[in-house]
Short mmCIF file of the C-alpha atoms (twelve columns), coordinates in Angstrom:
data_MODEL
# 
_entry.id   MODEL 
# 
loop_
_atom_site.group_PDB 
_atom_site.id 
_atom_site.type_symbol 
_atom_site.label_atom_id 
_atom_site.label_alt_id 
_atom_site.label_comp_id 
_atom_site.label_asym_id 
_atom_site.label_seq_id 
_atom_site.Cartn_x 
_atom_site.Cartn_y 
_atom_site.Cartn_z 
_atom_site.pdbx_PDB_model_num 
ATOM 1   C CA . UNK A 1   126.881 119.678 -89.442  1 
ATOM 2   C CA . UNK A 2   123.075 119.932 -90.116  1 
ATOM 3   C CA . UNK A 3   121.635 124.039 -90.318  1 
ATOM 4   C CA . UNK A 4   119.398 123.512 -87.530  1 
ATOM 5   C CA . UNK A 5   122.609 122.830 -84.869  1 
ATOM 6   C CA . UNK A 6   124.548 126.472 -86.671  1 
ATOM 7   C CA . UNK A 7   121.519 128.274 -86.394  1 
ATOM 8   C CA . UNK A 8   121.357 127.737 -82.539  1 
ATOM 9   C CA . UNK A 9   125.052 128.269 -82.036  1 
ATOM 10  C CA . UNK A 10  124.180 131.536 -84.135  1 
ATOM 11  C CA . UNK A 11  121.781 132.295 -81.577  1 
ATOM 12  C CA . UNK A 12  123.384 131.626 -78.569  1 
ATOM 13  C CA . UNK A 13  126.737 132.720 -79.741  1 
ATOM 14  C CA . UNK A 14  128.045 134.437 -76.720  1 
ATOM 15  C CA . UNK A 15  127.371 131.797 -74.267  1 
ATOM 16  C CA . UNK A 16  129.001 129.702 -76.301  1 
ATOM 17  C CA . UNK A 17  132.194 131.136 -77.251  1 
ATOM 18  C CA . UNK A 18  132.711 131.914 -73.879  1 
ATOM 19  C CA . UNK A 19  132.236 128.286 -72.965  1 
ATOM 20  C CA . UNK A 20  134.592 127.125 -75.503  1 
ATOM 21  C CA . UNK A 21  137.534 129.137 -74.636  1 
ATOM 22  C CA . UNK A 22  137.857 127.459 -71.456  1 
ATOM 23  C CA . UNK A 23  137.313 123.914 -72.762  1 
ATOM 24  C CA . UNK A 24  139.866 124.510 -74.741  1 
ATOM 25  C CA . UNK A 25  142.323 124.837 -71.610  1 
ATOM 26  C CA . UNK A 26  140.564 122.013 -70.227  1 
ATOM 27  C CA . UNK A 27  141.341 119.406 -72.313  1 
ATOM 28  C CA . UNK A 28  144.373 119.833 -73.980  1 
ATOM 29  C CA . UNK A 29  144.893 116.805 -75.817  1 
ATOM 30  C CA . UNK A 30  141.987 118.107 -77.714  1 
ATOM 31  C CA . UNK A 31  143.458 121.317 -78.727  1 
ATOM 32  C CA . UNK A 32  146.877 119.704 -79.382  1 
ATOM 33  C CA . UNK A 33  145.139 117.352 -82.043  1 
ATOM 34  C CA . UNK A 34  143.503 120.673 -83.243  1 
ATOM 35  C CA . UNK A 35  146.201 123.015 -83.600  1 
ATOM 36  C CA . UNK A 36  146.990 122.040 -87.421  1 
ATOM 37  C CA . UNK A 37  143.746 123.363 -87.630  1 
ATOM 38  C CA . UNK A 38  144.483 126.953 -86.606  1 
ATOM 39  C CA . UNK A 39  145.310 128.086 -90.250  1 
ATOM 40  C CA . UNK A 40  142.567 126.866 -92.333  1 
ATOM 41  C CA . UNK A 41  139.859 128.225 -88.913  1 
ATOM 42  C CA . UNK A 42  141.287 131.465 -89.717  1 
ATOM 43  C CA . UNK A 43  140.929 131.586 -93.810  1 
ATOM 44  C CA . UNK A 44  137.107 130.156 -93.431  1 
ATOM 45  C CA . UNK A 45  136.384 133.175 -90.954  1 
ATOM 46  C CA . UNK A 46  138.014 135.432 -93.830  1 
ATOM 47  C CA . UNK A 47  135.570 133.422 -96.658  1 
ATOM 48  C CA . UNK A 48  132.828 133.267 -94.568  1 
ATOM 49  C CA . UNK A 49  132.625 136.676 -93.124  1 
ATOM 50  C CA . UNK A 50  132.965 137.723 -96.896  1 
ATOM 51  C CA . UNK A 51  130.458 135.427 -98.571  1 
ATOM 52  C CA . UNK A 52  127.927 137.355 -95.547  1 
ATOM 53  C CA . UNK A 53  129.065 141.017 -96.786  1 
ATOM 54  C CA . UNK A 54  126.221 142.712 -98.444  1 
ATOM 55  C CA . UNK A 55  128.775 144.633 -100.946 1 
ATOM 56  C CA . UNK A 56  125.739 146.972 -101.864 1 
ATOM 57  C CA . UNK A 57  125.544 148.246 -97.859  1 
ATOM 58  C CA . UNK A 58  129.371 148.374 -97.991  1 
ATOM 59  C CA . UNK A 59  129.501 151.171 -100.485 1 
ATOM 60  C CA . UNK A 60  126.823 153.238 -99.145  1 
ATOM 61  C CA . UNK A 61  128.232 153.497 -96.083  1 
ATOM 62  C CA . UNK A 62  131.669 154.272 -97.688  1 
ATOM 63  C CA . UNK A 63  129.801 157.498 -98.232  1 
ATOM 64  C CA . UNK A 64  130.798 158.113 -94.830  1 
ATOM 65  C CA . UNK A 65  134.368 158.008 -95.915  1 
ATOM 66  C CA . UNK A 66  135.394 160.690 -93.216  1 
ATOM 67  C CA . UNK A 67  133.791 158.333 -90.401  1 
ATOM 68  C CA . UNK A 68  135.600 155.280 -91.568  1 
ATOM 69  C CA . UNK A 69  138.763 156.490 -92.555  1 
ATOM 70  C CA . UNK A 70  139.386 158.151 -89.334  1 
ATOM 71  C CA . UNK A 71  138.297 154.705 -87.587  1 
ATOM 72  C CA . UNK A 72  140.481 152.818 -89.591  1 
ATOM 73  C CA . UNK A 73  143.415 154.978 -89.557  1 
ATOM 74  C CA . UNK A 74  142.917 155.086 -85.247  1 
ATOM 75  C CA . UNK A 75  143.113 151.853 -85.381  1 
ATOM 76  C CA . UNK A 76  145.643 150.668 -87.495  1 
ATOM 77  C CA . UNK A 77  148.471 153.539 -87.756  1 
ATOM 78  C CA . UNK A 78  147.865 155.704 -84.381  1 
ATOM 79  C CA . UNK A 79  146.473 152.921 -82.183  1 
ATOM 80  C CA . UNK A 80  150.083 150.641 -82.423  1 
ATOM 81  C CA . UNK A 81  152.533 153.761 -82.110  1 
ATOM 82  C CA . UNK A 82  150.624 154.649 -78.986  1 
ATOM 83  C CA . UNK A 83  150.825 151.609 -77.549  1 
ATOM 84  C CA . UNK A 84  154.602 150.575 -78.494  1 
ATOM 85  C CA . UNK A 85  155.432 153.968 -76.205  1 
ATOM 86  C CA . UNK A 86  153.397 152.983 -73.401  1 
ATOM 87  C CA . UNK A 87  154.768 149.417 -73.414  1 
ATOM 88  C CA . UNK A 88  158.161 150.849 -74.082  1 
ATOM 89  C CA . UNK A 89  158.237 152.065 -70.828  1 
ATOM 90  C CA . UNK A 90  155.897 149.258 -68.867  1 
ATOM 91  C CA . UNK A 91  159.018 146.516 -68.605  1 
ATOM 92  C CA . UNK A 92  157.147 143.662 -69.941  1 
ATOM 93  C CA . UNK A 93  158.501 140.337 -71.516  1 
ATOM 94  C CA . UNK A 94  160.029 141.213 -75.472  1 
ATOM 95  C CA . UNK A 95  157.511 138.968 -76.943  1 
ATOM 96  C CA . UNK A 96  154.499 140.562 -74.918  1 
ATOM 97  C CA . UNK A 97  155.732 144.224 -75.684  1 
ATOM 98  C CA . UNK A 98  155.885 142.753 -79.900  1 
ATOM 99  C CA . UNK A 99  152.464 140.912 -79.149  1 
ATOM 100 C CA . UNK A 100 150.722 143.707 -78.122  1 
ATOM 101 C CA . UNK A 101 151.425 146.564 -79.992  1 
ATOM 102 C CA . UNK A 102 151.350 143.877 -83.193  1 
ATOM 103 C CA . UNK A 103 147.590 142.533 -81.968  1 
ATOM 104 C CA . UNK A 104 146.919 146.716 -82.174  1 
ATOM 105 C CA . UNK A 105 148.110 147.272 -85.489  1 
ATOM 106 C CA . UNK A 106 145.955 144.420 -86.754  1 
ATOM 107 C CA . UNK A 107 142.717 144.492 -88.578  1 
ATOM 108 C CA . UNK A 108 138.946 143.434 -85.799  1 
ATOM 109 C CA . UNK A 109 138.131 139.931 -85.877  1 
ATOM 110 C CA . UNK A 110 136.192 138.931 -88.895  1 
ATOM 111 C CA . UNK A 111 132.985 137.910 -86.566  1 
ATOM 112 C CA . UNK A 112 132.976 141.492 -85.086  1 
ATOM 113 C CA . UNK A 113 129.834 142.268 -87.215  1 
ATOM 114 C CA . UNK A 114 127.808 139.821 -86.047  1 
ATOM 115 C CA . UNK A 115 128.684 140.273 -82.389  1 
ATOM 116 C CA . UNK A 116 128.633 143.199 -82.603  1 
ATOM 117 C CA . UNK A 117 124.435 142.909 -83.538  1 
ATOM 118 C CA . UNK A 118 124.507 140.411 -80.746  1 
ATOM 119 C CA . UNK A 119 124.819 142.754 -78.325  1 
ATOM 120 C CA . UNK A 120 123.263 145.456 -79.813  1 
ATOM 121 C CA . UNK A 121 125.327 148.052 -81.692  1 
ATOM 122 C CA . UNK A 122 125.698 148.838 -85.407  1 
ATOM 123 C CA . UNK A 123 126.805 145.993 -87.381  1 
ATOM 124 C CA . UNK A 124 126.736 147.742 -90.144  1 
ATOM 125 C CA . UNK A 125 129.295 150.470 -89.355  1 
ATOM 126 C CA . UNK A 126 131.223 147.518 -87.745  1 
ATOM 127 C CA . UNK A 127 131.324 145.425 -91.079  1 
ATOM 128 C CA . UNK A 128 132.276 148.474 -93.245  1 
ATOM 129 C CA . UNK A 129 135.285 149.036 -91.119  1 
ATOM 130 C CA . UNK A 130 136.247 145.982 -90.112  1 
ATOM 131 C CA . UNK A 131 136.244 144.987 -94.277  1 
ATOM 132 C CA . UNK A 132 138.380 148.139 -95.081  1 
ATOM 133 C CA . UNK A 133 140.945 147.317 -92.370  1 
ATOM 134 C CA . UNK A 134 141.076 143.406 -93.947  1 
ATOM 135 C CA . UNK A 135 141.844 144.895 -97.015  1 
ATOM 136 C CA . UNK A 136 144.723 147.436 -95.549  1 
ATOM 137 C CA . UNK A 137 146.338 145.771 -93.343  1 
ATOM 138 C CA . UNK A 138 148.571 143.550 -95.291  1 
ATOM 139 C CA . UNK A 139 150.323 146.467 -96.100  1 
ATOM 140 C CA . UNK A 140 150.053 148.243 -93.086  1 
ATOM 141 C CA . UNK A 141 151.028 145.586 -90.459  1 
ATOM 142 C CA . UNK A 142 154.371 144.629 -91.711  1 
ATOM 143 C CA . UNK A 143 155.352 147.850 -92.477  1 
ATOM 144 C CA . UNK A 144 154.413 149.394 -88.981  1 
ATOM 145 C CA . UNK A 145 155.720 146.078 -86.709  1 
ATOM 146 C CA . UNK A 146 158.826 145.466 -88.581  1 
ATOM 147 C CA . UNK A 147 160.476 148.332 -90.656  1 
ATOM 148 C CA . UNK A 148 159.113 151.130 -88.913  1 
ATOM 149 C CA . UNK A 149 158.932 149.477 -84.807  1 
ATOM 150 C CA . UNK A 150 161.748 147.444 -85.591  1 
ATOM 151 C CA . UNK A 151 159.794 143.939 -83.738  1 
ATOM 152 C CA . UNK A 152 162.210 140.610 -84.661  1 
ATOM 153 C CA . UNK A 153 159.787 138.150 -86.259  1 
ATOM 154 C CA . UNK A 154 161.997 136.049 -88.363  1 
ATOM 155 C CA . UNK A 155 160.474 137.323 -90.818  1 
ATOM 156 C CA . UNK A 156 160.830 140.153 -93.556  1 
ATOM 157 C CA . UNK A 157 158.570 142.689 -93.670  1 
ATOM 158 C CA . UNK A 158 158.105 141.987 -97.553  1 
ATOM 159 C CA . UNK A 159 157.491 138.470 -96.692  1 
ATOM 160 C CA . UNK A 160 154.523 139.160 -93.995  1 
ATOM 161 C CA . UNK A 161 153.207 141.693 -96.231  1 
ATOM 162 C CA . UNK A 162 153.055 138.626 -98.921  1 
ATOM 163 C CA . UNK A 163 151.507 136.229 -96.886  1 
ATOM 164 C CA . UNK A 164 148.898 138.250 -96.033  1 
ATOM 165 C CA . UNK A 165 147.827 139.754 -98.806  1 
ATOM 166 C CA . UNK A 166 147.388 135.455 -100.299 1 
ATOM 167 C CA . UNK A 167 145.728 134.887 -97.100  1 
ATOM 168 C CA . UNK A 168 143.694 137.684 -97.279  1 
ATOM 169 C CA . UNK A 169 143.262 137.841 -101.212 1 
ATOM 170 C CA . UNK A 170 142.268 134.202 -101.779 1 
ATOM 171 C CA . UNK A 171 139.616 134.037 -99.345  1 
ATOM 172 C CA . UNK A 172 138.124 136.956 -101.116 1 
ATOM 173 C CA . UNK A 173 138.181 135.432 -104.471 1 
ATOM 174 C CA . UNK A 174 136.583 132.049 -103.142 1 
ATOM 175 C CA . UNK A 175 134.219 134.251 -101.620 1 
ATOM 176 C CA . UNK A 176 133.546 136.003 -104.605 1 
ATOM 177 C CA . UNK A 177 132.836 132.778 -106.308 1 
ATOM 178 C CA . UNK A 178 130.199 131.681 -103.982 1 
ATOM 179 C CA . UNK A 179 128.466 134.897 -104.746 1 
ATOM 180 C CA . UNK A 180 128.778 134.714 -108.276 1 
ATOM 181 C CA . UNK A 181 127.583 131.086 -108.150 1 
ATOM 182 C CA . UNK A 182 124.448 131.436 -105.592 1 
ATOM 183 C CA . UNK A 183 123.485 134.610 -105.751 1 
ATOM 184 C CA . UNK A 184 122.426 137.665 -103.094 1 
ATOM 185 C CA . UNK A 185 119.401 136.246 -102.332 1 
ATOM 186 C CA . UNK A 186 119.963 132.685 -101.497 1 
ATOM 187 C CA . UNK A 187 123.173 133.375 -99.288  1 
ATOM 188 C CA . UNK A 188 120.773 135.920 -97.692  1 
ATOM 189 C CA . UNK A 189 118.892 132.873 -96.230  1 
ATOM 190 C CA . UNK A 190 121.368 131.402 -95.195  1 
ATOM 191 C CA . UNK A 191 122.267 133.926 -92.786  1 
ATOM 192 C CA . UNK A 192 121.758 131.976 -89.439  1 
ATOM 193 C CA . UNK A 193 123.350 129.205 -90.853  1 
ATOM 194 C CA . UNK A 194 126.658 130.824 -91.608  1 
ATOM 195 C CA . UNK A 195 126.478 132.387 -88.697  1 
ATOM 196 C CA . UNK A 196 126.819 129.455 -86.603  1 
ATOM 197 C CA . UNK A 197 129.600 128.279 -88.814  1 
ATOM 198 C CA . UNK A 198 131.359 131.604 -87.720  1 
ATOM 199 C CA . UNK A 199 130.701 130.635 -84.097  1 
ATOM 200 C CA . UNK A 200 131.967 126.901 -85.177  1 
ATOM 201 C CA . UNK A 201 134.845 128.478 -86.379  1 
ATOM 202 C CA . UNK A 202 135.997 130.597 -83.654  1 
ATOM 203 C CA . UNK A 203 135.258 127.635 -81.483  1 
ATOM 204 C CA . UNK A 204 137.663 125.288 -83.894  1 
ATOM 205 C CA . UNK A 205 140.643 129.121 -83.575  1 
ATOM 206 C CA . UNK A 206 140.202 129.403 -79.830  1 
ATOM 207 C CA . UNK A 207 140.914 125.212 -79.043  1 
ATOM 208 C CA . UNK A 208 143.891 125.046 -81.811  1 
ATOM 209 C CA . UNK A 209 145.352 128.277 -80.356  1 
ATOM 210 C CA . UNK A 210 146.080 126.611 -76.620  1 
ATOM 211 C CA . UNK A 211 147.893 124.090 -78.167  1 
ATOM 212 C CA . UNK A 212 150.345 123.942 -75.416  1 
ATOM 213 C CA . UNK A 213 148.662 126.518 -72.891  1 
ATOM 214 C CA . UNK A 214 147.535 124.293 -70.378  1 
ATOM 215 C CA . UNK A 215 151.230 122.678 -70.117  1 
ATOM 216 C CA . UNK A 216 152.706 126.392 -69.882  1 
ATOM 217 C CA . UNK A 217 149.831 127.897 -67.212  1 
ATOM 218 C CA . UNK A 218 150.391 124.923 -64.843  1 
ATOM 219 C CA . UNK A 219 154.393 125.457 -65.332  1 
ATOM 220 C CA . UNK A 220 154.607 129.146 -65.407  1 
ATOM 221 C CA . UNK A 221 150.960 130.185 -63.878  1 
ATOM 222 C CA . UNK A 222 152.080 133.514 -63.132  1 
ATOM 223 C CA . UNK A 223 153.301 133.776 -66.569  1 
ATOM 224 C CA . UNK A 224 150.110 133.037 -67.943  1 
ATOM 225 C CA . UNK A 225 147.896 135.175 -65.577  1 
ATOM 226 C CA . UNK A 226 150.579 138.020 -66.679  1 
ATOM 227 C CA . UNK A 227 149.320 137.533 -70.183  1 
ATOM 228 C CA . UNK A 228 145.552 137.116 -69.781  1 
ATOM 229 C CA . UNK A 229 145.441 140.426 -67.878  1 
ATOM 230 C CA . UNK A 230 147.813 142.027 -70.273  1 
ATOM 231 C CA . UNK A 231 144.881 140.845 -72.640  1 
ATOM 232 C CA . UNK A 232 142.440 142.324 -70.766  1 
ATOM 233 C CA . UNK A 233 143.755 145.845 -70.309  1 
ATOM 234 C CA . UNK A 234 144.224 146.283 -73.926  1 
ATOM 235 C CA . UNK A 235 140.804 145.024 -75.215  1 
ATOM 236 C CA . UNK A 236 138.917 147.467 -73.007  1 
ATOM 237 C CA . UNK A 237 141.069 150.355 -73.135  1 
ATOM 238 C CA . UNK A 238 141.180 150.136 -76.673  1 
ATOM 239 C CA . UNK A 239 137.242 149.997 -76.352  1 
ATOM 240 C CA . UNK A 240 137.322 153.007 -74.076  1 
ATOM 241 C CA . UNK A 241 140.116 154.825 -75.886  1 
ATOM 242 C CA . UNK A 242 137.916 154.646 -79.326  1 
ATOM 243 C CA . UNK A 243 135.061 155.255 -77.715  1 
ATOM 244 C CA . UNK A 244 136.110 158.443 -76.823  1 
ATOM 245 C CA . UNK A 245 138.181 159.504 -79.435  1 
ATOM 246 C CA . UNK A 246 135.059 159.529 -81.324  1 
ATOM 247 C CA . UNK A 247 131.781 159.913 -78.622  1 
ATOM 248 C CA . UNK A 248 131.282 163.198 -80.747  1 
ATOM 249 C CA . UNK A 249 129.640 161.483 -83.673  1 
ATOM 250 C CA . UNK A 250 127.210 159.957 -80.994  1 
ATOM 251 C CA . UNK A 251 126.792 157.713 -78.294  1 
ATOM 252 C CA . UNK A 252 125.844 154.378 -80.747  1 
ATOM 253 C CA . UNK A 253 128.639 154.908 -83.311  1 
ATOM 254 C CA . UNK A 254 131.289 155.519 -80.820  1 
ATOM 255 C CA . UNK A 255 130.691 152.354 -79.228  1 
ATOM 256 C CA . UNK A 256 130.614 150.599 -81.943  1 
ATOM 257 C CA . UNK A 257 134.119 151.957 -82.904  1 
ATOM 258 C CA . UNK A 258 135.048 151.023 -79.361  1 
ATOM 259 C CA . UNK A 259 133.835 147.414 -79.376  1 
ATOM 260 C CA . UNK A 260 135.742 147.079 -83.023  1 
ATOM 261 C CA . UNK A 261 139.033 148.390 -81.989  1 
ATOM 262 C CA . UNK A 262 139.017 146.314 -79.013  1 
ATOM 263 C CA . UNK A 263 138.355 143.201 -80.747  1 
ATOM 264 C CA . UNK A 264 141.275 142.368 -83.139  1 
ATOM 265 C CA . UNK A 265 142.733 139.675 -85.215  1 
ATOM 266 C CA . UNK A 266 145.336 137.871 -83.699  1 
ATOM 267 C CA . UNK A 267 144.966 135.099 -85.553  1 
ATOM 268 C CA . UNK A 268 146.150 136.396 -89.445  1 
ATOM 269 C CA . UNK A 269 149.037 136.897 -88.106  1 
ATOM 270 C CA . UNK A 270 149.608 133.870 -86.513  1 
ATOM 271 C CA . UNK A 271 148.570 132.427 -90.017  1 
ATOM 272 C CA . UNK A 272 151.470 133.978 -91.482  1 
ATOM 273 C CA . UNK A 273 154.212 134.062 -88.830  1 
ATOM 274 C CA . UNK A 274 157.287 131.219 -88.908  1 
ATOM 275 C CA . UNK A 275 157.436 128.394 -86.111  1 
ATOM 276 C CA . UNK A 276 159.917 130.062 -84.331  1 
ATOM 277 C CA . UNK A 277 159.285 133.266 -83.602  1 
ATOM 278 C CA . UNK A 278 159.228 134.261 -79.773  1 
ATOM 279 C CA . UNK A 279 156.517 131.589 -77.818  1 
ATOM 280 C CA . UNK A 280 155.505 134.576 -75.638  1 
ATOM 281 C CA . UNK A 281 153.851 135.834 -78.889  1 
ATOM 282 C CA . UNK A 282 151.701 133.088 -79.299  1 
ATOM 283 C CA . UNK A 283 151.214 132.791 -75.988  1 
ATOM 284 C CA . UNK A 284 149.932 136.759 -75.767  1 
ATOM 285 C CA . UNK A 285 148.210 135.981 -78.364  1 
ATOM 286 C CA . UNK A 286 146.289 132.608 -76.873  1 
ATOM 287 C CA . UNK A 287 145.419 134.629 -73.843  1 
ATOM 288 C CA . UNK A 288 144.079 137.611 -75.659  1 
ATOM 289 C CA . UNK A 289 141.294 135.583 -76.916  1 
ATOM 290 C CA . UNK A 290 139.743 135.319 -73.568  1 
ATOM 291 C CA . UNK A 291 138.302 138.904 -73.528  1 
ATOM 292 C CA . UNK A 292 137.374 138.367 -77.412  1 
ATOM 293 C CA . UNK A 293 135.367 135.137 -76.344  1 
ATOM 294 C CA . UNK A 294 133.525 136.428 -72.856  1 
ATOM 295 C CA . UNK A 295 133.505 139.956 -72.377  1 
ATOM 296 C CA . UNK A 296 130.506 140.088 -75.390  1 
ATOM 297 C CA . UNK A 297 128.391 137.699 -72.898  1 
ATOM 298 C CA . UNK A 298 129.429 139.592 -70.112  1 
ATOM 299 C CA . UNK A 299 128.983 143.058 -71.537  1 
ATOM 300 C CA . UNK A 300 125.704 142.442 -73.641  1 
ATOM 301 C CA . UNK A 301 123.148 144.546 -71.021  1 
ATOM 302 C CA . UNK A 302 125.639 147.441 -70.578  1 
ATOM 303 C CA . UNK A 303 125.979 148.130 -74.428  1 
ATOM 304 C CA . UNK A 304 122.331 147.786 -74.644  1 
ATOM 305 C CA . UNK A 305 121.486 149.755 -72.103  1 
ATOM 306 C CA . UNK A 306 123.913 152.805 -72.903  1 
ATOM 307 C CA . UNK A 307 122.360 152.339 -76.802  1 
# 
């Protein structure tokens, strides 16, 4: 795809992705012909989001351990055992009561840096956590969903935390080797180009993941309306939730926390989890991209406004 097409999908990312989710619903025969797809979309977010990390920014804002580990813990130990009591007691479908306490426990969407510049809070502080929680929650996840919450998967918790951690560690080594082979500098101007191949990517994730959705929402619509506000309600109370939690530290970086633990990463799980586990998982999972893909476009003059 020639640079000068990913730099203005860089630049009009919002628009876009919120376009592209409901193509994706539109025509399914194109996101059924896409949905082998949904794998390899998610490992080129994970190489491409780390071939962009400026390692040296990384580790000086690590010196703001207390900030991050605090985020990262909220969002990845205290974040799902909230939420598996308040869905405990909410009556929902098995697989959306595992789907959204799982989606919580997970690490923010590998883009979340960039969007979160796009709409005008600190990518930095976004990156730095969002790159710590990659790294933890192989470990994390598994151990949380399956031994500790006891969520069927048809899978072992040993097994998930394997998968990951390839999925998660092989990306970073490819990364590593386009660093080591290009150098800071020249993948620094190539920043709006790999940019728009994030937004390419996410474009490729959301039509592969609705494989099937269109079939299911004019089957089951209720179903599937269920799902997309379940969706909903967790992205922004997570936002508000973290927000709060940490509005101490200042309106800018509390926000930022907010629009990071609202925006996580359905889709390394779904890299890892077997064909059968319960379709009201993927489904959850399908639907919960809609506030990932549109509420940035929508929300973009109230974050910069309150910033």
């Amino acid at each position: 795809m020639p640079i000068d097409i990913r730099r203005f999908l860089g630049r009009h990312a919002p628009a876009f992705l919120a376009a592209s989710i409901f193509a994706a619903l539109a025509v399914p025969d194109l996101a059924h012909v896409m949905a082998p797809l949904l794998g390899p979309s998610v490992w080129g977010l994970l190489v491409v989001a780390m071939v962009r990390v400026e390692w040296e920014r990384v580790i000086g804002h690590l010196r703001r351990w207390p900030l991050v580990a605090g985020a990262v813990f909220a969002m990845l130990v205290a974040t799902p055992l909230v939420l598996r009591l308040i869905v405990g007691v909410a009556d929902l479908a098995t697989g959306f009561e595992a789907a959204i306490v799982m989606v919580a426990a997970s690490a923010p969407i590998m883009s979340v840096p960039a969007m979160a510049l796009m709409i005008g809070l600190d990518g930095a502080l976004a990156l730095v956590v969002m790159i710590v929680a990659t790294f933890i929650v192989p470990f994390t996840l598994p151990v949380l969903s399956i031994a500790l919450l006891g969520i069927d998967l048809n899978i072992s918790a040993i097994e998930m935390i394997g998968r990951l951690t390839a999925l998660v560690g092989s990306a970073l080594m490819v990364a590593a080797v386009i660093r080591r082979v290009f150098g800071a500098a020249k993948i620094a101007g190539w920043k709006e180009g790999l940019e728009g191949t994030l937004v390419v990517l996410m474009t490729v994730f959301a039509i592969a993941i609705m494989d099937g959705i269109t079939a299911v929402l004019l089957a089951r619509p209720l179903h599937v309306l269920l799902a997309v506000a379940l969706g909903f309600t967790a992205n922004i109370g997570l936002q508000l939730a973290t927000a709060a939690l940490f509005w101490k530290r200042g309106r800018p970086e509390a926000l930022t926390l907010g629009f990071v633990s609202g925006n996580r990463n359905a889709g390394i799980i779904l890299a890892v989890l077997p064909a059968s586990v319960d379709p009201d998982i993927r489904l959850y999972y399908a639907m919960a991209q809609f506030p990932i893909y549109v509420l940035p476009a929508l929300l973009r003059p109230l974050y910069r406004r309150l910033v």
